[in-house]
N, C-alpha and C positions, 0 to 999 in steps of 0.2 A: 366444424367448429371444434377448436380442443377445448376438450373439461379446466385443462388447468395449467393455464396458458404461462407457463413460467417463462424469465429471459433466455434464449437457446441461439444457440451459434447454427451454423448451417452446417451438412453433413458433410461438405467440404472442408470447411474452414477444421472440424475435430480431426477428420481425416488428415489434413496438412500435421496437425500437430503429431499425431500418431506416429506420422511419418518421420517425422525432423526427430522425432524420441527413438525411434527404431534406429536411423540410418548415425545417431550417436550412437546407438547402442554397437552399432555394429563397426564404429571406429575403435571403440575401448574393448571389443571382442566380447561382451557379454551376452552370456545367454539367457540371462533375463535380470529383468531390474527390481527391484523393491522403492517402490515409492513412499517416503511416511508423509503423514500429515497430521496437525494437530487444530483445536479450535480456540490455541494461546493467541494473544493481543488480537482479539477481535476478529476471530475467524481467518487472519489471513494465513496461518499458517501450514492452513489445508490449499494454500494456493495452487502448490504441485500437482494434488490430487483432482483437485478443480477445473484445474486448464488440462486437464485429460478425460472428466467424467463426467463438467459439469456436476456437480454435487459437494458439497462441504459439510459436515458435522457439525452443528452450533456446540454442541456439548460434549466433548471428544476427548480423551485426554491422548490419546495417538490413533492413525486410521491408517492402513497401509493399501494399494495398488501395488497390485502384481501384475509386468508387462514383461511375459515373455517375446523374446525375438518375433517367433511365428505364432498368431493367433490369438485369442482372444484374452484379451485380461482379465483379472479377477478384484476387484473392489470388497475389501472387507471393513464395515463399520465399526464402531463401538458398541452400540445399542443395538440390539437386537428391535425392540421396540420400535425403532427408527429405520427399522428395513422394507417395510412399504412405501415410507416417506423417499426411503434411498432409490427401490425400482422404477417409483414414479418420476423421479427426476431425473437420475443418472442416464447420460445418452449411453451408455456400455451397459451389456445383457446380462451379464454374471456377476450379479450382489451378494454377498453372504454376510451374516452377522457372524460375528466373530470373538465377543467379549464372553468371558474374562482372559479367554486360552487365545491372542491372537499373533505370537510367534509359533504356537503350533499349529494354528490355521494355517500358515504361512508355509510351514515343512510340508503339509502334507500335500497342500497345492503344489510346490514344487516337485513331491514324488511323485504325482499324478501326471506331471507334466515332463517328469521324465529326466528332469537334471537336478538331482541330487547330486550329482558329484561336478555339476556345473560350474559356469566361471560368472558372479552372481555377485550385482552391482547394487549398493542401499545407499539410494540417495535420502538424504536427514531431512527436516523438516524446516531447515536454516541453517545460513550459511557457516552456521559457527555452534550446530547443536546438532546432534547425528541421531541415536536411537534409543531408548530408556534400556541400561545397562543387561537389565535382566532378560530381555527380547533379545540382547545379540547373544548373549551368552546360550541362552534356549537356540538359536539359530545354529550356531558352533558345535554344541552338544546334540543338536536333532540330526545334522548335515556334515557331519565329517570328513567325507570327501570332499564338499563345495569349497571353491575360494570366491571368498566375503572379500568383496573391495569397497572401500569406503568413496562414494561418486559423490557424493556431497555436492551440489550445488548444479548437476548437470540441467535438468528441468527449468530449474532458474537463471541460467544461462543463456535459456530459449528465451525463452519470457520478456527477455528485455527488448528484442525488436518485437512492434506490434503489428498486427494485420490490419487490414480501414476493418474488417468488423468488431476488432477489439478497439481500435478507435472509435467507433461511432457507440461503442459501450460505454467507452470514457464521457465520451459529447453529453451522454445522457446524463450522468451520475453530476457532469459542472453546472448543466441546469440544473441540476437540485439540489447543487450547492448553491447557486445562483440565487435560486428562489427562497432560501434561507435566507441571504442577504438581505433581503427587501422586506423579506419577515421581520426581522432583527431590523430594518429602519423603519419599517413603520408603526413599531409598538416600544422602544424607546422611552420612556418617559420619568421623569422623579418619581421614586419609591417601589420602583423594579427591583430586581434581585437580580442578582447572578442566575440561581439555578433557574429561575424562569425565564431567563433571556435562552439558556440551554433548551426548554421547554419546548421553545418557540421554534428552536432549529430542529429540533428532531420532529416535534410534528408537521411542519414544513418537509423536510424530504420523506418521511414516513408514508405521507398524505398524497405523495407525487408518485410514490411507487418504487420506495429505496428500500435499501435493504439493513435491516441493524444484525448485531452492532453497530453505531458507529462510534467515529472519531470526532471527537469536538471538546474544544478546549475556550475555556469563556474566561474572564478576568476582568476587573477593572479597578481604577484606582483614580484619586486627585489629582490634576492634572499642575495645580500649585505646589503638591505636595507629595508623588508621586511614591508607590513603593510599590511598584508591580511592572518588570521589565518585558513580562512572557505572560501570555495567557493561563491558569490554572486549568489540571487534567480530572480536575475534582470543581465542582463549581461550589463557591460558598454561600452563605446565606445572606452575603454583604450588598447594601442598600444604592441601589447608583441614583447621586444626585446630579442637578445641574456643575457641570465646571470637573464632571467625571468622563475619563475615557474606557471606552469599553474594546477590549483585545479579543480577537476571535479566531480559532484556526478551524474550518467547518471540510467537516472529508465525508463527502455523500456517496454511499454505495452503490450499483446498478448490476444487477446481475454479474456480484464478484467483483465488479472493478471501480476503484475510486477516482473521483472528481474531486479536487481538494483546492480551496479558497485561505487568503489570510487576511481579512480584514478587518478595520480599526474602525469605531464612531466617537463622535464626540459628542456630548451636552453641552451643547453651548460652545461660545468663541475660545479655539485652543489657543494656549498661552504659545508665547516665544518659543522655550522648549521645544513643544509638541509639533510646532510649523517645523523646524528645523530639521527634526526627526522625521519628518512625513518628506523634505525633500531632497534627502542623503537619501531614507526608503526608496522612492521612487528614480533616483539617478542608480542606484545598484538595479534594482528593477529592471532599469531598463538598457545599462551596460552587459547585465548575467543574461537577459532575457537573449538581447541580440547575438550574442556569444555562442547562441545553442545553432549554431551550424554545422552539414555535415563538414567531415573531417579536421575538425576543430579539436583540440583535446581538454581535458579537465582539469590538466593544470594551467593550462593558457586561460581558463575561464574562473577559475581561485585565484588566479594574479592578479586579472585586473578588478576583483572585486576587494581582495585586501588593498590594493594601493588608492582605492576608492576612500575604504576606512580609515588606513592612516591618514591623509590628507583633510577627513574632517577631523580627526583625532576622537573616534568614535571605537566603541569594541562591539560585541556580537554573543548573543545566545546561543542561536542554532547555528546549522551549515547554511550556505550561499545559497545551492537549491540542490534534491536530491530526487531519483529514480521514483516513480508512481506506476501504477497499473492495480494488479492485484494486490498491493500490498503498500501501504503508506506508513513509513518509506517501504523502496527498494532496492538493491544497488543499479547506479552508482552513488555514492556522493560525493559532492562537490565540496569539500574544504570542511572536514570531518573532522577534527584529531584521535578520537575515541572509535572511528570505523574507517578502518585505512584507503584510502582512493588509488589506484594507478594512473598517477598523472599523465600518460604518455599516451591511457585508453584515448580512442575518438570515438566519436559521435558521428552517430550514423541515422538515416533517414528510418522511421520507426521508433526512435527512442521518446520516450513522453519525461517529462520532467516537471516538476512542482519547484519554481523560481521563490523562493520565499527569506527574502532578506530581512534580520532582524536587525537593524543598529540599536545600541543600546551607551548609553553613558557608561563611564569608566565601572562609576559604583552600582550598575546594575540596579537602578533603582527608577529608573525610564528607559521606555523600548518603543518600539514600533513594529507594524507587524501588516507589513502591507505584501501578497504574494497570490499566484494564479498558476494555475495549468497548461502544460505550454507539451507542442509533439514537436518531431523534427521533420522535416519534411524535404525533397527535393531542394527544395526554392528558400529551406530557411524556416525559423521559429512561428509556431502557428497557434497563439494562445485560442484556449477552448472555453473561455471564461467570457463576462458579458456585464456581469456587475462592475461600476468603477475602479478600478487600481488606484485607491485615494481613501484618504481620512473622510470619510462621512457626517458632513456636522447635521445633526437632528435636534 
């Protein structure tokens, strides 16, 4: 029996990844990598370090893996304090704490290991954020001879096809997205709050065996009178009555990887409006949904969901649907303007997707919010979800 039964991959499946990380490494010619990772938006952006250690930092301000070419890595925390917690979890044997000096942890591991004057790959912690200034600088001035190349996004690259054991991680996290929903419809009632409707999601997956932080976004508003297009990332302390629609976007964790739900309830019988929004929702739904085919691309699936839009004369909060796994979002996105898409990428068997179409009135002042978890498979899109794709009237 294990003492302390955390979620864990098989000695395989870490192995595969090792492998896929090396046999890049040995495309770009490096002789070892620098992993960072941070515990910014919710943990995910120790994803890197994660899908290689099993282990994430809840309180971290940077956490670096060192994987040289041949042999074993090195995993160094923030916290000292947090380095039994690390041994105990991490599938990788060489832990060190490392705070406050952890670009010179860094040097001195690579003099040990013999390439100092290496060809020496730092991948950033996101796609569009590299290393806290003063660590490459320390890195530059410890290592003189090394050439520092900036890989940025190589790890996360991987990431985006998954394996069935990372899928059946996902499986697990949408049931406890799942079972939030039910939460959320079966307590429902005049003189609820917002944050207590939040209350009820989190101890709903908490109570299942998820992982926090999470992700959850609660809102509601008049359904006569409406002033709330998108769920709030802050819940307030506003009163839901009869003739209120409640927005919800619920991202349940499982050991690292997210399950993520978008779903609407109603008090009472939705007006005109609200039907009509629930059946633009659900026709994008289920145009984006079908769309996630191999070899399909991303902008053949932004096309036909904007001509969707135009056609009710509706406009849009978020993107059409975007990349899930360790990280909600991830790339790709679908029809993004603020995070650019390669429309020409396809889609390949492995990719998991979160489909979550928001129409919304001109004046943003009604939305809808209906969306699910969806892989890609051989045979075509395979939602992971189980709760209604539908306005919930309670």
């Amino acid at each position: 029996m294990v003492e302390h039964p955390f979620a864990r991959f098989s000695k395989a499946e870490m192995e595969r990844r090792h492998r896929l990380v090396r046999q890049e490494m040995a495309k770009r010619k490096l002789d070892c990598l620098i992993v960072a990772g941070s515990s910014a938006r919710w943990n995910e952006k120790n994803a890197n370090i994660r899908y290689l250690t099993e282990w994430a930092d809840r309180e971290s301000s940077v956490n670096y893996l060192l994987i040289p070419r041949e042999g074993e890595p090195t995993l160094f925390i923030w916290l000292g304090i947090r380095l039994f917690n690390a041994k105990l979890a991490a599938s990788i044997s060489d832990v060190r704490g490392a705070h406050p000096h952890q670009a010179e942890a860094l040097i001195d591991r690579i003099q040990e290991l013999g390439m100092s004057g290496g060809r020496i790959g730092i991948d950033g912690y996101d796609r569009y954020i590299f290393i806290p200034h003063n660590h490459f600088l320390k890195l530059k001035e410890g290592l003189p001879k090394a050439d520092l190349q900036d890989v940025t996004g190589l790890v996360e690259s991987l990431r985006a096809v998954k394996s069935p054991e990372e899928i059946h991680f996902m499986e697990q996290a949408c049931a406890l997205a799942d079972k939030a929903c039910y939460a959320v419809a079966g307590s429902l009632k005049p003189g609820i709050k917002d944050y207590e409707v939040y209350a009820i999601i989190e101890q709903a997956i908490l109570s299942g065996g998820g992982e926090a932080p999470l992700l959850i976004l609660v809102g509601s508003t008049r359904m006569d009178q409406p002033t709330l297009p998108f769920p709030n990332i802050y819940p307030s302390g506003r009163v839901i009555n009869k003739g209120d629609v409640v927005l919800t976007e619920i991202s349940a964790k499982y050991g690292g990887y997210w399950g993520q739900v978008q779903k609407p309830f109603a008090l009472g019988t939705p007006v005109d409006r609200y039907l009509n929004l629930v059946r633009v929702n659900k026709e994008l739904y289920k145009i984006i949904s079908e769309n996630l085919y191999p070899g399909n691309t991303l902008g053949k699936i932004s096309a036909v969901g904007k001509r969707c839009l135009n056609k009710h004369k509706l406009g849009r909060v978020v993107c059409f649907a975007h990349g899930v796994g360790m990280e909600a979002p991830e790339e790709p996105m679908i029809d993004e303007n603020s995070w650019p898409m390669d429309p020409d990428q396809v889609i390949v068997p492995g990719n998991t997707f979160v489909v979550e179409p928001n129409p919304a009135v001109k004046e943003k002042t009604a939305g809808m919010f209906i969306g699910d978890t969806f892989v890609v498979t051989e045979s075509g899109p395979l939602c992971l979800n189980r709760f209604p794709a539908d306005l919930t009237v309670v």
